[in-house]
C-alpha positions in Angstrom: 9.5 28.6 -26.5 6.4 29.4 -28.5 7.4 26.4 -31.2 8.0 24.0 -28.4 4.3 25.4 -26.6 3.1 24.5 -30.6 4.8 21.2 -30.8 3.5 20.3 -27.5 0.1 21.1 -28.3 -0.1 19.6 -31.6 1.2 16.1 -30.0 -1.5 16.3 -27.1 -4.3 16.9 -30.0 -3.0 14.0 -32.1 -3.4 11.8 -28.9 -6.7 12.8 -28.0 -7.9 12.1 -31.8 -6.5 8.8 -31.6 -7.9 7.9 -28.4 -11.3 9.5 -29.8 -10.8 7.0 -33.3 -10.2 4.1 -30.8 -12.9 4.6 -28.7 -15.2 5.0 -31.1 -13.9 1.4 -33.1 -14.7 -0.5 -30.0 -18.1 1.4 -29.6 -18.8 0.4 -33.3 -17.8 -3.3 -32.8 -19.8 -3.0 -29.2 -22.9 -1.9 -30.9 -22.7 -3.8 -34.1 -25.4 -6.8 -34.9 -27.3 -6.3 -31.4 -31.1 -5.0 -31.2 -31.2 -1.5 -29.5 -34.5 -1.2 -28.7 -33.9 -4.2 -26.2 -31.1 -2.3 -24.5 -33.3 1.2 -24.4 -35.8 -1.2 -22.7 -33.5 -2.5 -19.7 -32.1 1.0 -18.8 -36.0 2.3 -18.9 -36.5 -0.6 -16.4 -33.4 0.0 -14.6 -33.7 0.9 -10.6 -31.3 4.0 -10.1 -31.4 3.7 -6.4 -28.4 0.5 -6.5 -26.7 3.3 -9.3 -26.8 5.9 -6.7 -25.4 3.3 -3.9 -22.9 1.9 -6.4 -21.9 6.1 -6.8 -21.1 6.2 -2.8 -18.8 3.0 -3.3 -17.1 4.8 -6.5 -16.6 7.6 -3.9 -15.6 6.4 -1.3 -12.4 4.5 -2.8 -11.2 8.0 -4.3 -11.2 9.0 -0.5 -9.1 5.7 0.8 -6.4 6.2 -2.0 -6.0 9.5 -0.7 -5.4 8.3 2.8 -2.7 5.2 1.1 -0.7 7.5 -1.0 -0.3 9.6 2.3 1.3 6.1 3.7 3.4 5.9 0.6 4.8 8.9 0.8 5.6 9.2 4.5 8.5 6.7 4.4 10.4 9.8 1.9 9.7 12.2 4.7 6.9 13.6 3.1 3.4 14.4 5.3 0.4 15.6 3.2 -2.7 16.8 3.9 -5.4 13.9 3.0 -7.5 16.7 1.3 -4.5 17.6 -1.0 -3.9 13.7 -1.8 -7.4 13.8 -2.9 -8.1 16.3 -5.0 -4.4 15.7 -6.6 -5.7 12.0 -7.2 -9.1 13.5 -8.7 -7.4 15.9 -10.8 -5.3 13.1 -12.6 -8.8 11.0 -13.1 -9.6 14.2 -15.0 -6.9 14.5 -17.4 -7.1 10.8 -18.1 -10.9 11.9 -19.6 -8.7 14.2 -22.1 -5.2 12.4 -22.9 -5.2 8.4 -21.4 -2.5 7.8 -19.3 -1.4 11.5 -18.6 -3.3 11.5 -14.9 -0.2 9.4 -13.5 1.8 13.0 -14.6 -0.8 15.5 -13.9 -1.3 13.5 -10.1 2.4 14.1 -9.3 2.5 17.8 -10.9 -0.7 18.7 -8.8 0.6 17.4 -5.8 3.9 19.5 -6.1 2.0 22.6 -6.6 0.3 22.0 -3.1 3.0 20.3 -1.1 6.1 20.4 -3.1 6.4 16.7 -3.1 9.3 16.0 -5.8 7.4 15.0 -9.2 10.0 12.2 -9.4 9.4 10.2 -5.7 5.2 11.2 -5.9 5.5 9.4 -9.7 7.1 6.1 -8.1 4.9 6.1 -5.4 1.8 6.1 -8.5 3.7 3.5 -10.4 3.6 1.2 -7.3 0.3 1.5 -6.7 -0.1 0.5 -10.3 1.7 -3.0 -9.3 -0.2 -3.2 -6.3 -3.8 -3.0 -8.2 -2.7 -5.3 -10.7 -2.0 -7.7 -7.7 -5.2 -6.8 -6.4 -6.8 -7.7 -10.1 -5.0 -11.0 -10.0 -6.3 -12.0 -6.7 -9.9 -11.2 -8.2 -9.0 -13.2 -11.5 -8.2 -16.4 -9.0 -11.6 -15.9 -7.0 -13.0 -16.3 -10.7 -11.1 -18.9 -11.7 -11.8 -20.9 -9.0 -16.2 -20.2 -9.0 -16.4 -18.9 -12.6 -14.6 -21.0 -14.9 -16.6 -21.4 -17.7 -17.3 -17.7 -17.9 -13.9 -17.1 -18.3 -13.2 -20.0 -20.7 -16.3 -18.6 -22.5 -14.6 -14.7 -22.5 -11.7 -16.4 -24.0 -13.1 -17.9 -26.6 -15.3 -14.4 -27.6 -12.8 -12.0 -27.3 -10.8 -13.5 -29.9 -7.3 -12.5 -27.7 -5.2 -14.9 -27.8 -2.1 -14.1 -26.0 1.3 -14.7 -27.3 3.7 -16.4 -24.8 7.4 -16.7 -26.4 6.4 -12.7 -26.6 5.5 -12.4 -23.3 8.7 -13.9 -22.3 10.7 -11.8 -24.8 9.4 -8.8 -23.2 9.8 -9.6 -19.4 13.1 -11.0 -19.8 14.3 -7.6 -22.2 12.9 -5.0 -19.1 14.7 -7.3 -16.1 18.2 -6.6 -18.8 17.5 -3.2 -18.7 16.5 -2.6 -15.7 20.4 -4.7 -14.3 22.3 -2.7 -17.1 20.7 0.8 -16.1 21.7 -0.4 -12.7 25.2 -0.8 -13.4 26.6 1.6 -16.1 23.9 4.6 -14.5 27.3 6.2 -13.1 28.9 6.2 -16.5 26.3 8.3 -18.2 26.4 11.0 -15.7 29.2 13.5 -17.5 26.4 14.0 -19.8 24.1 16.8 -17.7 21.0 15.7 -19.8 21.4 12.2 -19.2 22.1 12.8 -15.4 19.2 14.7 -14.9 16.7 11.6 -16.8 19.0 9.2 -14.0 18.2 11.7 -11.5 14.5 11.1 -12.4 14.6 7.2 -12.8 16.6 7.1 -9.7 13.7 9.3 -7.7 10.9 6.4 -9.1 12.9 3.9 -7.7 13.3 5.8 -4.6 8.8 6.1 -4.7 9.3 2.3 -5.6 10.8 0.9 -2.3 8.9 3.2 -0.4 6.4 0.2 0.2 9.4 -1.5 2.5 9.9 1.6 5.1 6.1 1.5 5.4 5.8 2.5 9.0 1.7 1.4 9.0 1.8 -1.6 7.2 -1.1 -3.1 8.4 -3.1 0.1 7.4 -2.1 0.2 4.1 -3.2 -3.7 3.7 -6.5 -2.4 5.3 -6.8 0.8 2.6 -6.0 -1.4 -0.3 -8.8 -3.8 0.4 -11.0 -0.9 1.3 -10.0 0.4 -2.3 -10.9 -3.1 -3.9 -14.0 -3.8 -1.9 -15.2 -0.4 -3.0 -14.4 -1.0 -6.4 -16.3 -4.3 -6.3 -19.2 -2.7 -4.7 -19.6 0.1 -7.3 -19.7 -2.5 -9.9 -21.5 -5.5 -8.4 -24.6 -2.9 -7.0 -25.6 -2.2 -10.7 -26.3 -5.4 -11.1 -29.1 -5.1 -9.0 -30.6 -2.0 -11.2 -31.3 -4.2 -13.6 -33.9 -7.3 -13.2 -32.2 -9.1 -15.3 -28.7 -9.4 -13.7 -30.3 -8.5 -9.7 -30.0 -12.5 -9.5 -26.2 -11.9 -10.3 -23.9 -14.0 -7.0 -20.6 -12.4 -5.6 -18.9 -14.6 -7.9 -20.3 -13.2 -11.0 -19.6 -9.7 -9.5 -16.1 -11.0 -9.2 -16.2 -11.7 -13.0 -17.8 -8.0 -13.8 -14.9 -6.3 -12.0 -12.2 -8.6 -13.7 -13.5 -8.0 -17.1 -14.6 -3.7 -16.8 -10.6 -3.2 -15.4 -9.3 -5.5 -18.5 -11.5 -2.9 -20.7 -10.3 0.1 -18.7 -6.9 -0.6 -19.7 -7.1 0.0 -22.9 -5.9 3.5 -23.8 -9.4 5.0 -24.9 -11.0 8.5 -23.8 -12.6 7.4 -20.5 -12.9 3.7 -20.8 -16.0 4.6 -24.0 -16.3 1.8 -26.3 -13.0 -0.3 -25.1 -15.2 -0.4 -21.4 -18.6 -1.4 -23.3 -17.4 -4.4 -25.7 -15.8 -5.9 -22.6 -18.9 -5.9 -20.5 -20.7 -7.3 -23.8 -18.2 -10.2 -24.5 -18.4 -10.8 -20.6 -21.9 -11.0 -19.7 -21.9 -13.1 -23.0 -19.7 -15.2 -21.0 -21.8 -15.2 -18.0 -24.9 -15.8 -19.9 -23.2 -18.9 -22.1 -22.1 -20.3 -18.3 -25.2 -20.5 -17.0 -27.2 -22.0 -20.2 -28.7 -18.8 -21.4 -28.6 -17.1 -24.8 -25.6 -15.5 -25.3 -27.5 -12.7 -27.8 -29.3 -11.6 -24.5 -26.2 -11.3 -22.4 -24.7 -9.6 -25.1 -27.8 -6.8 -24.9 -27.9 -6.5 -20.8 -23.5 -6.2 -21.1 -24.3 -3.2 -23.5 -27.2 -2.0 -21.3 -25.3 -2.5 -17.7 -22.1 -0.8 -19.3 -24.3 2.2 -20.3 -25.3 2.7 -16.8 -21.7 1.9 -15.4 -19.4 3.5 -17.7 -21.0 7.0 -17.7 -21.4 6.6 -13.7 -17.8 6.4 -13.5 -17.2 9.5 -15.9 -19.9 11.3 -13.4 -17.9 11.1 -10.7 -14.5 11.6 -12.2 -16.0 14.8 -13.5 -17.4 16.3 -10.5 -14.7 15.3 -8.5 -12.2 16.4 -11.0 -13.9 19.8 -11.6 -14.3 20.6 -7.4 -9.9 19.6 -7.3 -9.1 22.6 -9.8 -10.2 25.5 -7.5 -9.7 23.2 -4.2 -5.3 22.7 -5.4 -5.2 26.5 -6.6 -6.5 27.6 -3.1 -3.9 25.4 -1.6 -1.1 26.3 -4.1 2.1 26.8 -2.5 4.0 29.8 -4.4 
C-alpha cells in the first residue's frame, strides 16, 4: 500500500512538472520578440470595472452547469442538491490548476462523497457534456467563419498548425472499431474479474452517455447550455472593453476571442498559462491583420488582454474551488 501511495505520488509530480515545462514553453514563445513596456502600458490603462462584470459572467456559468448536470443525472435516478453540483464542479476546476485533466475525476469522486452518485454514471454524464461544449465551440467557429473570415485565415496562417487529415481519419475510424468490437466481445472478457470490473466501468460511462435521450427537461437543458455559452462569451467579450484599444471590438470579434482562448485552453498546461496567452497573441494578430492594422500591435494588446483574462479565470476557479473543500466535507455522506 505504502509503494502504491509512493508510485502514485511520484506519477502525479511528474505530471504537474510537465505541465509546469509546457506551460512555461508557450509563455516563452508568447513573450518572445514583443516590447513589454507596451503591454505594462495597456493593463495600466485598462478599466477594471468591464473585468469585474466579465467576473459575474465567469460566475454565473459555474452556477448554470450546476443546475444541467442535475438534468443529466436525473434520467439515472439520481436527484442532487444544486449546491452539491456546484461545489463538486468547482472542486474539479481546482484540481485541473494542479494536474490538467484530473477535475473530470476529482468532479465525479466529489460528487460521490456528497450524494453517492456512482463515479462511473457521474463520469459519463462529464464526458457528455465534454461533446456538448465542443458542439457548442463549433457553432461559435461557424458564427466566425461566416463574419470573421480573414481572421481565421490569418490565425491559420500564424499558428503554424497545420492539421493532418489521412490522420484524422485514421484516428476516428480506429475509435468507431473499437468502440463496435468492445461492444460485441464485452461478454467474453468477463470470466476475468479485473476485466469485468473495467466493463463494469465503461459500461456505467455509456450508461452517463445516453442519459441526454431520457432527458425529462429537454428544453431546459437547451436553455442552461446556451446560458453556459452566453456566459462564457460574456466573460471574455467584456474585457475587451477594459482595454481602449480593443473597447471598439464587435460581437463578431468576441465570437473570434472565445473560439481561439477555448482552442488554447485545451492544451494540457497548468491553468491555461502560456498555452492560453500565445493563442490570444496569434489571434488578436489575426484580428488586427483583418482589419488592416499592424499585426506587432495586436500581438502586444493579445498578450496584454490575456494577462487580464487568464488570471481572472484562475481568480475565480480558486476562490470558488477553495469555498467547495469545506462546503463537500460539511455535506459528506459517511
Amino acid at each position: 500500500m505504502l509503494e502504491e501511495k509512493k508510485s502514485a505520488a511520484f506519477k502525479n509530480a511528474v505530471t504537474v512538472l510537465v505541465s509546469l515545462l509546457i506551460a512555461g514553453l508557450f509563455l516563452w514563445l508568447a513573450l518572445r520578440g514583443l516590447d513589454y513596456e507596451k503591454i505594462k502600458s495597456s493593463l495600466k490603462k485598462a478599466n477594471y470595472f468591464w473585468v469585474a462584470a466579465a467576473a459575474v459572467f465567469g460566475i454565473s456559468a459555474y452556477w448554470f452547469r450546476a443546475i444541467r448536470w442535475n438534468l443529466l443525472l436525473e434520467p439515472m435516478g439520481h436527484k442532487i442538491s444544486n449546491s452539491n453540483s456546484l461545489w463538486s464542479i468547482s472542486f474539479g476546476y481546482l484540481m485541473n490548476l494542479t494536474i490538467p485533466r484530473s477535475g473530470e475525476v476529482a468532479r465525479s469522486t466529489a460528487l460521490y462523497g456528497v450524494e453517492k452518485v456512482p463515479v462511473d454514471k457521474s463520469f459519463g454524464t462529464i464526458i457528455l457534456e465534454r461533446v456538448i461544449d465542443l458542439i457548442c465551440m463549433m457553432i461559435f467557429l461557424g458564427l466566425t467563419l461566416v463574419f470573421k473570415f480573414e481572421a481565421i485565415k490569418s490565425f491559420y496562417i500564424n499558428s503554424g498548425f497545420q492539421p493532418n487529415p489521412l490522420l484524422f481519419s485514421a484516428l476516428f475510424i480506429a475509435g468507431i472499431l473499437g468502440i463496435a468490437l468492445f461492444f460485441k466481445f464485452k461478454e467474453n472478457f468477463r470470466r476475468f474479474s479485473f476485466i469485468s470490473k473495467i466493463i463494469d466501468f465503461i459500461d456505467g460511462i455509456f450508461e452517463g452517455l445516453k442519459s441526454v435521450f431520457k432527458l425529462k427537461q429537454k428544453s431546459k437543458f437547451i436553455l442552461y447550455t446556451a446560458c453556459i455559452w452566453i456566459c462564457y462569451f460574456f466573460a471574455s467579450y467584456l474585457v475587451c472593453f477594459a482595454l481602449p484599444e480593443t473597447s471598439n471590438f464587435t460581437l463578431a470579434d468576441g465570437c473570434f476571442i472565445l473560439v481561439v482562448g477555448t482552442l488554447g485552453m485545451i492544451i494540457p498546461a497548468s491553468g491555461g498559462i502560456g498555452a492560453f496567452n500565445l493563442a490570444m497573441k496569434f489571434g488578436f494578430m489575426a484580428l488586427f491583420i483583418s482589419m488592416g492594422k499592424d499585426a506587432t500591435a495586436g500581438a502586444e494588446l493579445g498578450l496584454a488582454y490575456s494577462f487580464i483574462t487568464l488570471p481572472l479565470q484562475i481568480l475565480i476557479m480558486l476562490v470558488m474551488g477553495l469555498i467547495s473543500i469545506p462546503m463537500l466535507a460539511r455535506n459528506r455522506k459517511i
